[in-house]
Structures are given as structure tokens and as C-alpha cells.
C-alpha positions in Angstrom: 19.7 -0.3 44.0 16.4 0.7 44.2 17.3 3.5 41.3 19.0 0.8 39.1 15.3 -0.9 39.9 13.3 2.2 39.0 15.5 2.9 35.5 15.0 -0.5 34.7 11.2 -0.5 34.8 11.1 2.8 33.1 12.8 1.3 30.6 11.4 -1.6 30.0 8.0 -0.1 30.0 9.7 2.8 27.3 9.9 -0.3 25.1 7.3 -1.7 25.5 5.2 1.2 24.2 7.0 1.7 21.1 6.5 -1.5 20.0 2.8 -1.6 21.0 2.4 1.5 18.8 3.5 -0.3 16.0 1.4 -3.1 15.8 -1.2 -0.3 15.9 -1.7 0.4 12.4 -4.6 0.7 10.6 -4.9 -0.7 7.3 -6.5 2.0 4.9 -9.6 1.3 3.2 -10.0 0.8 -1.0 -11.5 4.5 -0.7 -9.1 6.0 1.3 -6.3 4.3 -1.0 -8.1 5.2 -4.4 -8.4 9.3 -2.5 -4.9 8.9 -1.7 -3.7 7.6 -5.4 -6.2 10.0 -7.0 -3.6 12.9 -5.0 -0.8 11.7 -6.0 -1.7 11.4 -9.4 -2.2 15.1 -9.9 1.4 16.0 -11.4 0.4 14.1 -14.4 -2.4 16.2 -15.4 -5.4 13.9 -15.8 -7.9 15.1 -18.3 -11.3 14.1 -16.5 -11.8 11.8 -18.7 -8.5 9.9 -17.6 -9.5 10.6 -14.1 -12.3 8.7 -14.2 -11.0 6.0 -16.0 -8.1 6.1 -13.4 -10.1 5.8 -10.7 -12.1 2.6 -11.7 -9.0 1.1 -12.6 -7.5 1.7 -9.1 -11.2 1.1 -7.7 -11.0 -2.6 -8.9 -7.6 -2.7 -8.5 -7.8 -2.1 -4.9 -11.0 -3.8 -4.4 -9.2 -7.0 -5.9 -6.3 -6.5 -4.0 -8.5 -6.4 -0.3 -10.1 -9.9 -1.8 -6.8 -11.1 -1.9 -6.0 -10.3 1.1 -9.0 -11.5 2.9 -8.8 -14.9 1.1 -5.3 -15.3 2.4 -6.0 -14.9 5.6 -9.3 -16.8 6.3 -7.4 -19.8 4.5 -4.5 -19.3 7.5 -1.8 -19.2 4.9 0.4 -16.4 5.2 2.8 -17.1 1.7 4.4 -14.1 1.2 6.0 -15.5 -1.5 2.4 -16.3 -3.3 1.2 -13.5 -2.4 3.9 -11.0 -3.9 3.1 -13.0 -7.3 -0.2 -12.4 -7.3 0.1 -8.8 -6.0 2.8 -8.7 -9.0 0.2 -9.8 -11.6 -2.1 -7.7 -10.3 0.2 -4.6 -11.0 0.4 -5.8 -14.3 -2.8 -6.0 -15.1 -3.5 -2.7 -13.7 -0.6 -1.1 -15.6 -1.7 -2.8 -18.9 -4.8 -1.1 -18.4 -3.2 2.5 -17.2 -1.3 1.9 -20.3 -4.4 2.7 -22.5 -5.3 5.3 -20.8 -2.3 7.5 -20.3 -0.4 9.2 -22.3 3.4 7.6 -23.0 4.7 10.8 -21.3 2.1 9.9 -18.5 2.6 6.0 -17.8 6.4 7.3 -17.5 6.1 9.6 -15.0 3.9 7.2 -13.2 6.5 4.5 -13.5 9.3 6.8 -12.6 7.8 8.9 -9.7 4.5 8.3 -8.6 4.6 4.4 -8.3 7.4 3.3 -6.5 6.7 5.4 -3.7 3.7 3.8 -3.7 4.7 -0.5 -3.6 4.5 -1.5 -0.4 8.3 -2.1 1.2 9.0 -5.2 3.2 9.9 -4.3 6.7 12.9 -5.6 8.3 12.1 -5.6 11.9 
């Protein structure tokens, strides 16, 4: 019994810290996101004069994006739904302007393999 007990506690408290380390994660700052885009973006072969432009777009991009976010939650609405429409037209904004900056070849690639990786996926837990 007092093995059943001990299993049982070990266990529980086994769950317990994997979920705790979950709720753990840190949200990555506009800086850290536009470093971490910047990386990614280096199969395309930015000129630096695309690079720049690049990162101003994703520096506002990003910047707006936090706003959102923020705005969301000191109004205590959490509308996933509103907010994947506005995240939505903020991708196409961003996009329309990435467009006239790239090359055709470019914006493909980054439609193809450099952006979905990138959208945040809902999680099912």
C-alpha cells in the first residue's frame, strides 16, 4: 500500500511539473523576433538595401502586432476570432509592402518556405 501511495505521489507530482513548464514561456520581444526573422530570411539573399527595408517592415510589423496584443488584453477580451482577423490584415499589409521590396522569385520563396514556419499554430491542448 504504502508503495501504491508513494507511485502515486511521484506521479502526480511528474505531472504536475510538465505542465508547469509549459505555462512557462516567455513571449519574445519585437527585437528578438525582428533578429530571429532577419535569420531566417537569409536564403533569399537580401541585397542590404532590402535588408534594411525588411527590417523596418518587420520592425513595425512586430511593433503593431505587440500593440495589438497589449490592447487586447488590458480591454479583458480574449476574441481569438478578432484577433486572427486583425493579425490576418496585418500579414497583409506587411506582405503588400514585402511585395515591393522583393524580388518575385523572393516574395515566393518567402511565401513557400520561410513564412509558414513562421505563423503562429493554434495549440490543441
Amino acid at each position: 500500500m504504502k508503495k501504491y501511495l508513494l507511485m502515486m505521489a511521484l506521479f502526480t507530482l511528474s505531472i504536475a511539473a510538465v505542465n508547469a513548464q509549459d505555462g512557462a514561456r516567455q513571449r519574445l520581444t519585437p527585437e528578438e523576433r525582428i533578429k530571429a526573422t532577419m535569420e531566417k530570411m537569409e536564403p533569399l539573399k537580401l541585397s542590404e538595401e532590402q535588408a534594411t527595408k525588411t527590417k523596418a517592415i518587420f520592425t513595425d510589423f512586430y511593433n503593431e502586432q505587440q500593440k495589438a496584443m497589449e490592447e487586447m488584453r488590458a480591454s479583458g477580451s480574449m476574441d481569438r476570432e478578432a484577433m486572427g482577423a486583425k493579425r490576418k490584415e496585418m500579414s497583409e499589409a506587411r506582405d503588400a509592402k514585402l511585395k515591393t521590396v522583393f524580388s518575385e522569385e523572393q516574395f515566393k520563396k518567402w511565401k513557400a518556405d520561410i513564412e509558414p514556419p513562421m505563423v503562429p499554430q493554434r495549440r490543441n491542448n
